[in-house]
N, C-alpha and C positions, 0 to 999 in steps of 0.2 A: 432433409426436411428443413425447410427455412421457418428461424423463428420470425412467429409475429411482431407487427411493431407495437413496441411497448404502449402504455397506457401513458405514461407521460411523456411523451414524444409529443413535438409539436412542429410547425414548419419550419421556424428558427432552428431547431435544434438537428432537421432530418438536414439543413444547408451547413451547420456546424458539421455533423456525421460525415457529409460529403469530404469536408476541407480537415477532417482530423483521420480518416481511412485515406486519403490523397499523402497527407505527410507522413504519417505512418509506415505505409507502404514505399514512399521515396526516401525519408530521413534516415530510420529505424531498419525495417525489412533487410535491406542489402546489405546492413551492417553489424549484424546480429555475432555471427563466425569473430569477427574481429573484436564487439565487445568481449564478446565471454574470453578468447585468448587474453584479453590487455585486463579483465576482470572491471570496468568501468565505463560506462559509453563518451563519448566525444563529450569534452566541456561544450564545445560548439553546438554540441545539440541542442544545451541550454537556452542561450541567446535567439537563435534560429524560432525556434519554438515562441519564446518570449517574442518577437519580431512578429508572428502570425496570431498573437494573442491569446497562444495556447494553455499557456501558464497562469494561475490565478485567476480564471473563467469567473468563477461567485464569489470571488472579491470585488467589493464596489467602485466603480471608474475616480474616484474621488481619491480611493490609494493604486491605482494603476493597474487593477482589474478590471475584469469584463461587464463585472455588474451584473453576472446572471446567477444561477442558483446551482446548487449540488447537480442537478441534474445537466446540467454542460458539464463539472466534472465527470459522471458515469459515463456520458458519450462517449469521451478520452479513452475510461477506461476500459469500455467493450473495444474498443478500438485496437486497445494495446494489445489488450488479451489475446484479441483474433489472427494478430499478426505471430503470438507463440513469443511475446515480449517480457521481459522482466527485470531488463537491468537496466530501463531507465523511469528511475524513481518520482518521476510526474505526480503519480498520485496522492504517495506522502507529502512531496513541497506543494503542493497548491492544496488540496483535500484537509488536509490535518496540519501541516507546520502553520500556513497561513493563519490558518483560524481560528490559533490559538491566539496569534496578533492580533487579531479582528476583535475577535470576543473580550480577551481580558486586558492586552494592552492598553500603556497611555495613546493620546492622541500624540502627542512626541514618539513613540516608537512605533505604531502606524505609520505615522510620515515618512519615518526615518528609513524601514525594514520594508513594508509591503511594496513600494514602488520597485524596490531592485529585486523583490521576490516573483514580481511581476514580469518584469523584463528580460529574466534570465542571467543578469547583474550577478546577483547572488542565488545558491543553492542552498536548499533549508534541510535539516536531518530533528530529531527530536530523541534525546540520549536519556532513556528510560532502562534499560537491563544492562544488570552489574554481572561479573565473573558469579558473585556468589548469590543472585535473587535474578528472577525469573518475573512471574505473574507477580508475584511477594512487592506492591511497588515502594507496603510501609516499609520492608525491609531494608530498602537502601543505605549505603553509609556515603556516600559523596556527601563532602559539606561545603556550604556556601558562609562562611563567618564574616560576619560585620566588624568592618576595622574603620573609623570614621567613614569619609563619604566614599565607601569599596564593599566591595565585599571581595574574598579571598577564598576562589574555589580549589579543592583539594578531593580529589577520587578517581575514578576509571571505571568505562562501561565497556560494552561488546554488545557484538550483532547489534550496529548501528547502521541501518539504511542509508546510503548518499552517503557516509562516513569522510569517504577520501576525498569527496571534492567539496561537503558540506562547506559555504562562508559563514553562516549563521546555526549554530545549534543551542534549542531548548535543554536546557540539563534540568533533571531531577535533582533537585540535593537537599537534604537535609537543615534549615538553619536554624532548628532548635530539636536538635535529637533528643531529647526528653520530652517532647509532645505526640510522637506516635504520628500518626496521620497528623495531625494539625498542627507540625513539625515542616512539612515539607514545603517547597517552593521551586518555582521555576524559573532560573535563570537564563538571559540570554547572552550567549558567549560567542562573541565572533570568532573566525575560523584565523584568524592574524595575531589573538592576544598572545602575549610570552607569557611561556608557562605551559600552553596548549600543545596538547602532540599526538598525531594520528601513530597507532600500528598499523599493526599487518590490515593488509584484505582477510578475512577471512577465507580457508580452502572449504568450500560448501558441497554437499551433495549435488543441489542445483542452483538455479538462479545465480549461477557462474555469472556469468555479466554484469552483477549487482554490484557495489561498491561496500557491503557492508561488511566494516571494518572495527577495531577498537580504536579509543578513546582515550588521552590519558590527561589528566588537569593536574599541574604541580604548581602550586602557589599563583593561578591565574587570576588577577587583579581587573576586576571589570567595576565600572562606578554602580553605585545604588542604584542610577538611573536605569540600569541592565537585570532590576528585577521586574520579572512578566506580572502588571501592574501596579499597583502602589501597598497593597499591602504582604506582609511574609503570612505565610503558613497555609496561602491559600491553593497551592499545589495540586493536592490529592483532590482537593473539589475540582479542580481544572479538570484536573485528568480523565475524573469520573464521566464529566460532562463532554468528554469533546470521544472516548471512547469509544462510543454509539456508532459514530460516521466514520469508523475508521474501520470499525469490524462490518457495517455496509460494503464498505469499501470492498473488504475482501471476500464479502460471500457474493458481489456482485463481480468479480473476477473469476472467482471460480464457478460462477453458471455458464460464463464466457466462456473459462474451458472446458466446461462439457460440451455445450455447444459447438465448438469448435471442433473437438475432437470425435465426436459423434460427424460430424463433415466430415473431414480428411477418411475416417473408415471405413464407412460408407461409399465413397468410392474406392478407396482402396481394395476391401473387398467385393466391389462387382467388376476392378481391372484383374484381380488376381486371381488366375487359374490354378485348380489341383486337381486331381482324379479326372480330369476334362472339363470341369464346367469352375467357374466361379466360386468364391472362396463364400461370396454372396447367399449363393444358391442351397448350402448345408443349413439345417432348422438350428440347428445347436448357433451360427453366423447369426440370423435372424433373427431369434429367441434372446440373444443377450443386445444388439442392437434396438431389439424393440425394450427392453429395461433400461438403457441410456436413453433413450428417446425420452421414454417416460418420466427419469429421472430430469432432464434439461426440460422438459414441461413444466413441472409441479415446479423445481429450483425459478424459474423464469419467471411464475404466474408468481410464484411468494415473493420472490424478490421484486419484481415490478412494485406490488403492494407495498414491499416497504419500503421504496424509491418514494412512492408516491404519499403514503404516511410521512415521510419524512419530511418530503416537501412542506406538505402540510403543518409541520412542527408536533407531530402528534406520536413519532416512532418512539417506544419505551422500550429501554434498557433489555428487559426480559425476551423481550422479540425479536429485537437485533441480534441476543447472543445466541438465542433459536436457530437463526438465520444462518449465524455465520457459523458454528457448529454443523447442524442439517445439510450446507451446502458444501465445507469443504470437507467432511466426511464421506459425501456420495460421490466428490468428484475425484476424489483418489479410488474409490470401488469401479468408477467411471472409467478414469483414464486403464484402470489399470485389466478391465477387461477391453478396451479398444486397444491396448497393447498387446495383449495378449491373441487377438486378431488379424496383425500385421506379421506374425509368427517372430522369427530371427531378427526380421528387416525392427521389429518394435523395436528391439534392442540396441540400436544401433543408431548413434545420435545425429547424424545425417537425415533422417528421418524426423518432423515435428512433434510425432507421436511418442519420441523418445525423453525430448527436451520437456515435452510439457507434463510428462509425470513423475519425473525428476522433480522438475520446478512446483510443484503443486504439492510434497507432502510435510513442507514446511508449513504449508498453509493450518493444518492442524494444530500447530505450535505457536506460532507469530499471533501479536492481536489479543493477547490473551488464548492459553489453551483451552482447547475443545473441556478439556474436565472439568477447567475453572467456569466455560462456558454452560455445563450441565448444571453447576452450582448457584452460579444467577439465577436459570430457569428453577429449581428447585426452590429457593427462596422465597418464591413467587406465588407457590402453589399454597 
């Protein structure tokens, strides 16, 4: 059952869909097997990308974006989704590392950062979770200390997206830990200062292909100019505010993979014979199929809405975390009866039906957790 086209889709955007399932399918698709082995995609995919204008879409042509709006990002990202993609980290660098340049940056590191985050030049990561905090972001101990015109970062994070090829990383850190939330700040750390030093990739359940790695800063000296705009302690408001689109972000990937994965098992199930006829043709088959139908419905129509709320400038915190809660909670119930469908073969990662409910139950976790996400909405009430 083919989803409808969204409500903010327009012609520009259905000619975009064309030229980002065209590169997806030729770039990414073919090479999926050998990201997850090497644990990172092709640097080259970067540049390639950046070359097609694929990178930093609603960033403004003035810093070497596309100049168009969140909604060419989602394009991307139904795109990515549908190919059963996840290790190349497109959405965090153009979606969220950008726009945190955009919004609170000087006009000096706009100029400086956005053109090569455009181009593919540079890869952006944003190093928020520590070994010992989680959602917890007041909790942080990374510090950023003023030593005349430096500051001197000192801590280590994990499960950091893009980690290993990151040139540019936002850090969380601390530079007045006695302020609590209005303590925090975010600096930006190129991927070349001494002092700077990646770990391990992380060994993941899924989104093997991902790059997400630890972090470690020992005495990294970056000038004053390298805090994310001119004043300290304005971090946690950052945060707060750029959150929204990021947990978009991901409840609008996981409609993708139900979507998807509702496709693949659906024929799946009417190629595969058992007792004589189609695996299709048993009510128990049909019966849980029509509840992911249902489920990729209702996910689609809300999300569209808050695609289009968002556009608008009107999507609130409370609805987002709904969103992204609501949706990657049913698409793991989702994936994991469309596995359950493909009987043995589910199991077995040859199969997309395998990859993609692997790769999906992190989704619960990442973005802020689903529990944290109940506690927003609660708040609200």
């Amino acid at each position: 059952m083919a989803a409808k086209r969204s409500s903010w889709m327009d012609d520009d955007l259905d000619a975009l869909r064309d030229m980002a399932r065209a590169f997806c399918e030729k770039e990414v698709a073919p090479h999926i097997d050998r990201f997850i082995e090497q644990h990172h995609v092709d640097r080259e995919l970067w540049t390639r990308a950046g070359e097609l204008g694929l990178l930093c879409m609603s960033i403004p042509e003035q810093y070497g974006g596309g100049g168009g709006t969140f909604a060419h990002e989602a394009v991307l990202i139904e795109e990515q989704a549908r190919i059963g993609d996840t290790a190349w980290g497109a959405p965090l660098h153009s979606g969220i590392v950008a726009h945190y340049l955009l919004d609170y940056g000087t006009d000096e590191q706009k100029e400086r950062f956005l053109p090569r985050l455009a181009s593919g030049e540079m890869v952006g990561a944003i190093a928020m979770t520590e070994p010992g905090t989680g959602s917890d972001l007041q909790s942080v101990t990374t510090k950023a200390v003023r030593v005349g015109d430096e500051y001197v970062v000192n801590g280590s994070k994990t499960f950091i997206t893009n980690g290993a090829q990151a040139d540019l990383i936002i850090v969380v850190a601390k530079t007045d830990p006695n302020a609590g939330a209005n303590g925090i700040s975010l600096m930006l750390v190129e991927g070349d200062r001494p002092g700077f030093r990646r770990g391990r990739v992380l060994d993941k359940v899924g989104q093997r292909g991902q790059d997400t790695s630890e972090l470690y800063f020992e005495d990294v000296h970056i000038p004053v100019e390298n805090l994310l705009g001119t004043t300290e302690g304005q971090g946690f408001i950052q945060l707060m505010q750029q959150l929204p689109q990021e947990r978009l972000i991901l409840a609008l990937g996981a409609v993708t993979q139900v979507e998807t994965a509702l496709e693949f098992t659906v024929e799946y199930t009417k190629d595969r014979q058992a007792f004589g006829k189609p695996v299709f043709a048993f009510q128990n088959t049909k019966f849980k199929l029509a509840e992911v139908a249902t489920d990729a419905h209702i996910g689609r129509v809300f999300i569209d809405d808050c695609v289009a709320r968002h556009l608008r400038g009107e999507l609130d915190i409370p609805t987002v975390a709904m969103a992204k809660w609501w949706t990657t909670e049913r698409a793991m119930v989702a994936l994991d009866d469309c596995l359950q469908l493909h009987g043995g073969y589910g199991y077995i990662n040859e199969y997309p039906i395998a990859r993609m409910w692997a790769d999906a139950r992190v989704q619960k976790i990442y973005g802020g957790t689903n529990e944290i996400m109940k506690e927003i909405i609660a708040r609200s009430l």
